[in-house]
C-alpha positions in Angstrom: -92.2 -29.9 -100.3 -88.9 -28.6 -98.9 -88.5 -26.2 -101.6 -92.0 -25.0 -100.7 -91.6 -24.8 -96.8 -88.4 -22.8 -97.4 -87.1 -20.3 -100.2 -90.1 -20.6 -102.5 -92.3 -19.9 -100.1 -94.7 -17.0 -99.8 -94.7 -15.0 -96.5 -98.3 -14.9 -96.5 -98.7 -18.3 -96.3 -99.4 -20.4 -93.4 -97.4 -23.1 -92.5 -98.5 -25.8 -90.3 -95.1 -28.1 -90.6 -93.1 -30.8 -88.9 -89.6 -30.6 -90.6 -88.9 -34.0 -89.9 -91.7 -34.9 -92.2 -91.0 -34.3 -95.8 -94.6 -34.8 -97.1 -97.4 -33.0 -96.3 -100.8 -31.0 -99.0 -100.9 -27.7 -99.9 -104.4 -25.7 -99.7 -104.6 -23.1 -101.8 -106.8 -20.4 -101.0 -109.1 -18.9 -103.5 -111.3 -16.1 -101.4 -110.4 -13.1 -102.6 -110.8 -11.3 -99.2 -108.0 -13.8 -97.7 -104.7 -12.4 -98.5 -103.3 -16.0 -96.9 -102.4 -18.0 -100.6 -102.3 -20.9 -99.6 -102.1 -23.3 -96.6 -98.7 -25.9 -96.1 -99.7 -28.9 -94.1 -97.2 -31.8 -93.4 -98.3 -35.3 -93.4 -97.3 -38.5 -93.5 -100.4 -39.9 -95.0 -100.4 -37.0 -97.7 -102.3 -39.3 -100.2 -105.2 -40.0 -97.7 -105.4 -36.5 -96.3 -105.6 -35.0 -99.9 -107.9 -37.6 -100.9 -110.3 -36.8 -97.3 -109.6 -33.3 -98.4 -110.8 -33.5 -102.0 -113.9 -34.6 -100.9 
């Protein structure tokens, strides 16, 4: 995730991050009218939020 959050990541993106928190989902977007790629959430319950998420 810190890799993601910081020099890998895309300028469009949005980032919704705590940097204290070094877990979190990423969203990716797939409408093709969206130029946002994908969404970075940080979480400390990553596995239940991608699993609500998934859903």
């Amino acid at each position: 995730m810190r890799l993601i959050r910081g020099i890998e990541s895309d300028p469009a993106a949005h980032l919704e991050v705590r940097f204290w928190v070094h877990t979190g989902v990423m969203i990716k977007i797939s409408d093709e009218l969206d130029p946002t790629p994908y969404i970075l959430i940080s979480s400390r319950k990553h596995k239940e939020l991608s699993t609500i998420l998934a859903d």
